[in-house]
DSSP file (Angstrom, degrees, kcal/mol; ACC not computed):
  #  RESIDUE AA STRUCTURE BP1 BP2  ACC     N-H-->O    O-->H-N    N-H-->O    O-->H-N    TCO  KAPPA ALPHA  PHI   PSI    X-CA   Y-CA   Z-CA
    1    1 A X              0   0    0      0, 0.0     2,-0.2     0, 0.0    15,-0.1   0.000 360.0 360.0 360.0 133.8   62.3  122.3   96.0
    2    2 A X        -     0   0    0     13,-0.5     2,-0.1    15,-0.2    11,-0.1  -0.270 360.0-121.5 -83.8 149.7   63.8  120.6   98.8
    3    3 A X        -     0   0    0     -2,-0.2     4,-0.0     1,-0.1    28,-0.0  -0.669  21.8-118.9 -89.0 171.4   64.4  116.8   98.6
    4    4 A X  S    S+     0   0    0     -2,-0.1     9,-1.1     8,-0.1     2,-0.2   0.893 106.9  34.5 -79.7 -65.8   62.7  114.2  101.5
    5    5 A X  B    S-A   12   0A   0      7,-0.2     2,-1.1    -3,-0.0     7,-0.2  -0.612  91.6-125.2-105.0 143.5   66.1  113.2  102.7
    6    6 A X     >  -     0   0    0      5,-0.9     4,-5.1    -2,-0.2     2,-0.3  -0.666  12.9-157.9 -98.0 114.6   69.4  115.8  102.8
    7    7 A X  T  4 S+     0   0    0     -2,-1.1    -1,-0.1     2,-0.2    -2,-0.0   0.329  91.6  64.5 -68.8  27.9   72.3  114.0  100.7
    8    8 A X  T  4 S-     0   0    0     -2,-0.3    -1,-0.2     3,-0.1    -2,-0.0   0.748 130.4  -0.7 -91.5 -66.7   74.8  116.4  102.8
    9    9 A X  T  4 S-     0   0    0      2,-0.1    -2,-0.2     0, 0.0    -4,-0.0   0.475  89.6-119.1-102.6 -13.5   73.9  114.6  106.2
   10   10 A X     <  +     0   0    0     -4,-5.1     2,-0.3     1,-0.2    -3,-0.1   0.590  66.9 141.4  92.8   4.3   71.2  111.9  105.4
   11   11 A X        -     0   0    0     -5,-0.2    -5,-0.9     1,-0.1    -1,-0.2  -0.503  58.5-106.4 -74.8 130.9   68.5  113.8  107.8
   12   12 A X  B     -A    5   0A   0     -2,-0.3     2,-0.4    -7,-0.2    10,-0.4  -0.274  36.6-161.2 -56.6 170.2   64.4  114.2  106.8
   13   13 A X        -     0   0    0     -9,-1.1     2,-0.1     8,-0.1     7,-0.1  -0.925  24.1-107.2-166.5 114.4   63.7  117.7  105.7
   14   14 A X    >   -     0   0    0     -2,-0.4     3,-1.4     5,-0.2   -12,-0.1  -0.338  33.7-106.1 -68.1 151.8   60.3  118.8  105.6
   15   15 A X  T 3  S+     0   0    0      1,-0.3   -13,-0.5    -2,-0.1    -1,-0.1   0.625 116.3  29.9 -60.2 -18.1   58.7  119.2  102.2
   16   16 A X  T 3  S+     0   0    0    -15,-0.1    -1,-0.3     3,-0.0     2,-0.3  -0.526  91.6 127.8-117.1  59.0   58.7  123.4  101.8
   17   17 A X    <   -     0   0    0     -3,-1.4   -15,-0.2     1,-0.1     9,-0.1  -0.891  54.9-148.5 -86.3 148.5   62.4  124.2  104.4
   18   18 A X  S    S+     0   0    0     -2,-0.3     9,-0.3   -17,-0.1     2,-0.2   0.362  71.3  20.9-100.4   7.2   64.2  125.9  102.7
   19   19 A X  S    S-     0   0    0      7,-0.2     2,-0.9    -5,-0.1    -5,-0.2  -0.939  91.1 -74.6-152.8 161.1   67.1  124.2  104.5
   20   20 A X     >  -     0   0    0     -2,-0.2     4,-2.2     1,-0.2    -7,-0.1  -0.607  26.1-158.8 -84.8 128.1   68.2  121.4  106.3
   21   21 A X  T  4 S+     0   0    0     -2,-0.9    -1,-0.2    -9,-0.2    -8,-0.1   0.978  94.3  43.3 -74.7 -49.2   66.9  121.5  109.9
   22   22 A X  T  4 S+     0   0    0    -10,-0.4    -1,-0.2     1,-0.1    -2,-0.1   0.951 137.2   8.3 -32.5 -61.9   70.1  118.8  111.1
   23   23 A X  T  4 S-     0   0    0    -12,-0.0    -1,-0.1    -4,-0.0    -2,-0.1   0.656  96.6-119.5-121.3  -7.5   73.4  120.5  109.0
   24   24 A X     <  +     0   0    0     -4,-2.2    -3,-0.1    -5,-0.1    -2,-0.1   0.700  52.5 169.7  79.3   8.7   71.6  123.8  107.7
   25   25 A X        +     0   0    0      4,-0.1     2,-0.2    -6,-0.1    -7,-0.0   0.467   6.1 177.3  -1.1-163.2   72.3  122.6  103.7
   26   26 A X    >>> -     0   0    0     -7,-0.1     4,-3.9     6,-0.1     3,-3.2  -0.279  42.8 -79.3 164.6 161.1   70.6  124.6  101.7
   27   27 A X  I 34>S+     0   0    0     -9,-0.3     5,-0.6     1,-0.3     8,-0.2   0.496 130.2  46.6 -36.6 -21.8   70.4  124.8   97.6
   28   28 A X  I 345S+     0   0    0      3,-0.1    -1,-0.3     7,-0.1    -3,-0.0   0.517 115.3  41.5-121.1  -2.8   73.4  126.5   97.4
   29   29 A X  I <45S-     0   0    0     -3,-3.2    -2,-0.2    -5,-0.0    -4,-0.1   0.583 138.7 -26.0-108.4 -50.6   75.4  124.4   99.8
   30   30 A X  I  <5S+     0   0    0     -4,-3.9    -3,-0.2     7,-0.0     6,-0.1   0.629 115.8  83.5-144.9   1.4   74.8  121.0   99.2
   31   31 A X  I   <S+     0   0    0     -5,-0.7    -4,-0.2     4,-0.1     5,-0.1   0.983  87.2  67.9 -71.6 -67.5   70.8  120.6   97.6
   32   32 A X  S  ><S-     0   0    0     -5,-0.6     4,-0.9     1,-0.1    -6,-0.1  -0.198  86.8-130.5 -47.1 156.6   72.1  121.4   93.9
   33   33 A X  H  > S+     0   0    0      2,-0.2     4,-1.2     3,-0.1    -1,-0.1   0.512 108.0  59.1  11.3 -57.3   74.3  118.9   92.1
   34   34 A X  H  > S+     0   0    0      3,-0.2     4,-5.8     2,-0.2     5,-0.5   0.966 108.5  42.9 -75.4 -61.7   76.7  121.6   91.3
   35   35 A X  H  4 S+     0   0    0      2,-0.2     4,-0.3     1,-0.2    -2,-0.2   0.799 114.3  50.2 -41.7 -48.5   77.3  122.5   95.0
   36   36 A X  H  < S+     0   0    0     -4,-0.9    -1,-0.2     1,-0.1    -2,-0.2   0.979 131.0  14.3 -70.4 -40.4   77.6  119.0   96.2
   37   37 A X  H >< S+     0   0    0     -4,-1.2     3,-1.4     2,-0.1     4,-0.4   0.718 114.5  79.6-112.6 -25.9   80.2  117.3   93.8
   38   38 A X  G >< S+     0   0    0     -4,-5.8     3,-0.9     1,-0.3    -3,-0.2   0.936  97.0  48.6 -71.8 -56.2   81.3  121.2   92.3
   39   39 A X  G 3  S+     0   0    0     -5,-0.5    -1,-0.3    -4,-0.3    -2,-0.1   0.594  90.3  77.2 -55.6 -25.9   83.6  121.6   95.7
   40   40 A X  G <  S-     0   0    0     -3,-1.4    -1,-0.2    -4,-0.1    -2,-0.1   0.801  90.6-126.9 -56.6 -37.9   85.3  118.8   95.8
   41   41 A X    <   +     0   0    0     -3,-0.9     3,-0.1    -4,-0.4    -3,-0.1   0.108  50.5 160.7 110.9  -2.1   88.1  119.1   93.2
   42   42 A X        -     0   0    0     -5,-0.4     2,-0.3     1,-0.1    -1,-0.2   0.182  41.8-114.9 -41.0 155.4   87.0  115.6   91.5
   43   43 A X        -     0   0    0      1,-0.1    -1,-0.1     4,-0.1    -3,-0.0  -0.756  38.7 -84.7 -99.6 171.6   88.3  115.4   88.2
   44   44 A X    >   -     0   0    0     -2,-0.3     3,-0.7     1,-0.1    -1,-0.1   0.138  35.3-109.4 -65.6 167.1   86.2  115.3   85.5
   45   45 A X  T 3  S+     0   0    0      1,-0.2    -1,-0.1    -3,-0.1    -2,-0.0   0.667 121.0  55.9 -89.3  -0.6   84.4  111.7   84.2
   46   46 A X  T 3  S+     0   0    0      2,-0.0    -1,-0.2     0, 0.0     2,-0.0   0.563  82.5 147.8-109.7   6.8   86.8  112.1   81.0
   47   47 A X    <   -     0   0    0     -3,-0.7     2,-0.7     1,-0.1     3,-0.1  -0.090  37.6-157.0   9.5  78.5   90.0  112.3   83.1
   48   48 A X     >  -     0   0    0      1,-0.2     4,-1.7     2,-0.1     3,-0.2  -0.721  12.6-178.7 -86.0 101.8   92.9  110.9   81.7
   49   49 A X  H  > S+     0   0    0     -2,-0.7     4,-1.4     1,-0.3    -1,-0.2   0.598  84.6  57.0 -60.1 -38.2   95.4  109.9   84.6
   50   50 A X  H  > S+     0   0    0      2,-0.2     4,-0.7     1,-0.2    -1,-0.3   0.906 110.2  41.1 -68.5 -53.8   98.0  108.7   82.0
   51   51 A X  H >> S+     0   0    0     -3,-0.2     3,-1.9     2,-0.2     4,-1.1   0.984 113.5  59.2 -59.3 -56.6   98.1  112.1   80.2
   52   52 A X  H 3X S+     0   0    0     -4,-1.7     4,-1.5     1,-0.3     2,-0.6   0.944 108.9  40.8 -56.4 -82.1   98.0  113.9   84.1
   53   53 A X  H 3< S+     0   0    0     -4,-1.4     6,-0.4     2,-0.2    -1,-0.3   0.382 119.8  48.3 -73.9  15.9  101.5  112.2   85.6
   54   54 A X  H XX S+     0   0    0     -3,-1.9     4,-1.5    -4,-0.7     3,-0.8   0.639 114.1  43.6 -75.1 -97.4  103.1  112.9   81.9
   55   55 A X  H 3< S+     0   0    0     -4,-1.1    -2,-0.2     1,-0.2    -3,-0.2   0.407 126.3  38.2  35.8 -81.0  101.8  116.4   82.2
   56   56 A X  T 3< S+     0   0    0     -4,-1.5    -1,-0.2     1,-0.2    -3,-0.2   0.819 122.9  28.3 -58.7 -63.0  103.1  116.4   86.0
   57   57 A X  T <4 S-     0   0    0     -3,-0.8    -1,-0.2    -5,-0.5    -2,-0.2   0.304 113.3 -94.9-113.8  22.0  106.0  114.9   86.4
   58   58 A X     <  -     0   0    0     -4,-1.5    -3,-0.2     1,-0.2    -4,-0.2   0.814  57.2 -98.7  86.9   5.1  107.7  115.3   82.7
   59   59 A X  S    S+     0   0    0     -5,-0.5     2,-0.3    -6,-0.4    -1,-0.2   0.889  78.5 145.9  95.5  77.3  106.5  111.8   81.4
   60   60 A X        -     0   0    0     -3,-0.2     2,-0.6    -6,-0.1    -1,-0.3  -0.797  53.0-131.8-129.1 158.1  110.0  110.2   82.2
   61   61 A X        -     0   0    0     -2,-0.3    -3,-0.0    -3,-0.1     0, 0.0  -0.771  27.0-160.2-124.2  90.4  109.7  106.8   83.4
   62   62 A X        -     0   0    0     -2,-0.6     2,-0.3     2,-0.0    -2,-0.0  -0.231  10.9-179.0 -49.4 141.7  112.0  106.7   86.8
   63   63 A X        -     0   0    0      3,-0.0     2,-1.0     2,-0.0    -2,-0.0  -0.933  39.4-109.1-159.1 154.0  113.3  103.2   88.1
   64   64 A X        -     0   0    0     -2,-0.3     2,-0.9     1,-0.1     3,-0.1  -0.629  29.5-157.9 -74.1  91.1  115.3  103.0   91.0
   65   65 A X        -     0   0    0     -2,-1.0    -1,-0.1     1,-0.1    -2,-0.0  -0.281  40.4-131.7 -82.4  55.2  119.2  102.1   89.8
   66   66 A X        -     0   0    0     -2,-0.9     2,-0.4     2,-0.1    -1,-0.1  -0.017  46.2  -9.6 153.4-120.7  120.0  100.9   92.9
   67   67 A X  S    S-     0   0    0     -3,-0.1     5,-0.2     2,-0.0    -1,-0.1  -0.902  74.0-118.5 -98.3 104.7  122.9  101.3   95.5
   68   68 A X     >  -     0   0    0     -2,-0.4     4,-0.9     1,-0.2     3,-0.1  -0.168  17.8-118.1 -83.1 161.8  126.0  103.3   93.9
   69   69 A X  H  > S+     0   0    0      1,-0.2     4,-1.7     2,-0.2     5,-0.2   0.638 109.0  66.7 -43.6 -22.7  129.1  101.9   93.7
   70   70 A X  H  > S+     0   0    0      2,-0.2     4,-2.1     1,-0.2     5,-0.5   0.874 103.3  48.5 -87.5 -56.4  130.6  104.6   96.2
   71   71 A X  H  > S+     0   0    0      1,-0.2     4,-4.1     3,-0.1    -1,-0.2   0.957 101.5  57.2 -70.9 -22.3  128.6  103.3   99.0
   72   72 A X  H  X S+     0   0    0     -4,-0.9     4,-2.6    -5,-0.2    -2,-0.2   0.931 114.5  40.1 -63.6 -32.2  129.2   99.8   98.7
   73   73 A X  H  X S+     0   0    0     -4,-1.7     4,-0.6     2,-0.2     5,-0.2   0.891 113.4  58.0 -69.1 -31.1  132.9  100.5   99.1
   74   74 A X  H  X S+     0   0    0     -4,-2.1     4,-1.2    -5,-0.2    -2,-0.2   0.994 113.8  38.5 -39.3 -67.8  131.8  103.1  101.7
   75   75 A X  H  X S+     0   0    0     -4,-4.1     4,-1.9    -5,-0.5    -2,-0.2   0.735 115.4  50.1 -68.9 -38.4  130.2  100.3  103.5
   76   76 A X  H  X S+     0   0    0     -4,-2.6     4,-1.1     1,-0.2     5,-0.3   0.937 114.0  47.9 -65.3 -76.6  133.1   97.5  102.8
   77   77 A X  H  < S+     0   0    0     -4,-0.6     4,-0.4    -5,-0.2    -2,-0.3   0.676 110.5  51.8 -47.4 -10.0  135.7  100.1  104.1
   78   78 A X  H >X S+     0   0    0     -4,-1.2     4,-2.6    -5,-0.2     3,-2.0   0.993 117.1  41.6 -64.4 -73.2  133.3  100.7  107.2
   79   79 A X  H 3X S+     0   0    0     -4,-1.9     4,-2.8     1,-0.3     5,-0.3   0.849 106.1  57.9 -18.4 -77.4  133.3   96.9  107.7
   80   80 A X  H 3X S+     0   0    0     -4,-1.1     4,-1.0     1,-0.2    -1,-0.3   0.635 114.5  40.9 -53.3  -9.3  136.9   96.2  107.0
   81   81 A X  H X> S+     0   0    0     -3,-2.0     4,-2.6    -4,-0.4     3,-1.1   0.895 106.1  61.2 -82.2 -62.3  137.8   98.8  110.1
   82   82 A X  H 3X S+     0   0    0     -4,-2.6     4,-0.9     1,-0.3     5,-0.2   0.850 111.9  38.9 -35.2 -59.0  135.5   97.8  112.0
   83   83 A X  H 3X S+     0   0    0     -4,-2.8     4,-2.8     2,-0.3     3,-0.4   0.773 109.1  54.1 -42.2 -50.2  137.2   94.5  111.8
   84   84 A X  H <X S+     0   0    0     -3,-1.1     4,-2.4    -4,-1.0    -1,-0.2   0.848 106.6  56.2 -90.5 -10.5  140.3   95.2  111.9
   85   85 A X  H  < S+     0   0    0     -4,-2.6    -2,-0.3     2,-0.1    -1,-0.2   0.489 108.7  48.3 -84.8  17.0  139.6   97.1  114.9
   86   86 A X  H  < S+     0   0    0     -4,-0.9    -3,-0.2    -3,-0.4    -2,-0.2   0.687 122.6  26.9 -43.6 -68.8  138.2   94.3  116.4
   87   87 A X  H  < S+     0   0    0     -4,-2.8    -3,-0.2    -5,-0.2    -2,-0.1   0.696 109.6  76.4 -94.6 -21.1  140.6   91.6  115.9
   88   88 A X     <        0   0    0     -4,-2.4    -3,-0.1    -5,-0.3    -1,-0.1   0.737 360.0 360.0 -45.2 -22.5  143.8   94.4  115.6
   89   89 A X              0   0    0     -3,-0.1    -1,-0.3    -5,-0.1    -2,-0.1   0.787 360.0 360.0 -69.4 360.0  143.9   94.9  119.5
């Protein structure tokens, strides 16, 4: 049976169509339940997200350790040339 309004496109649908006269729905595209929410990929309503990125990414807890010691000297010795070509001439 079709319903009053079509929950694909929000258009009236007369009471025996066997489709939506607007977006062309139909029971098997978007009328059923299964068909509307089936396609999305949602996860399921007992979805645990904690369990998924352990799962995913190896349950390792990353933090950022920060700048390594090899570039700050990188970056001082950049500096200190710069500098002393600068003031050298």
């Amino acid at each position: 049976m079709a319903p009053s309004t079509c929950p694909n496109c929000g258009a009236e649908v007369p009471p025996r169509a066997r489709c939506c006269p607007a977006c062309g729905s139909d029971e098997k595209t978007g009328w059923s339940d299964e068909a509307y929410a089936g396609g999305l990929g949602l996860p399921e309503e007992g979805f645990d997200y904690d369990d998924f990125v352990k799962r995913e990414f190896g349950g390792r807890d990353v933090r950022p350790r920060g700048i390594s010691w090899l570039w700050w000297l990188t970056a001082l010795g950049l500096v200190l040339a710069g500098l002393w070509m600068w003031f050298g001439r």
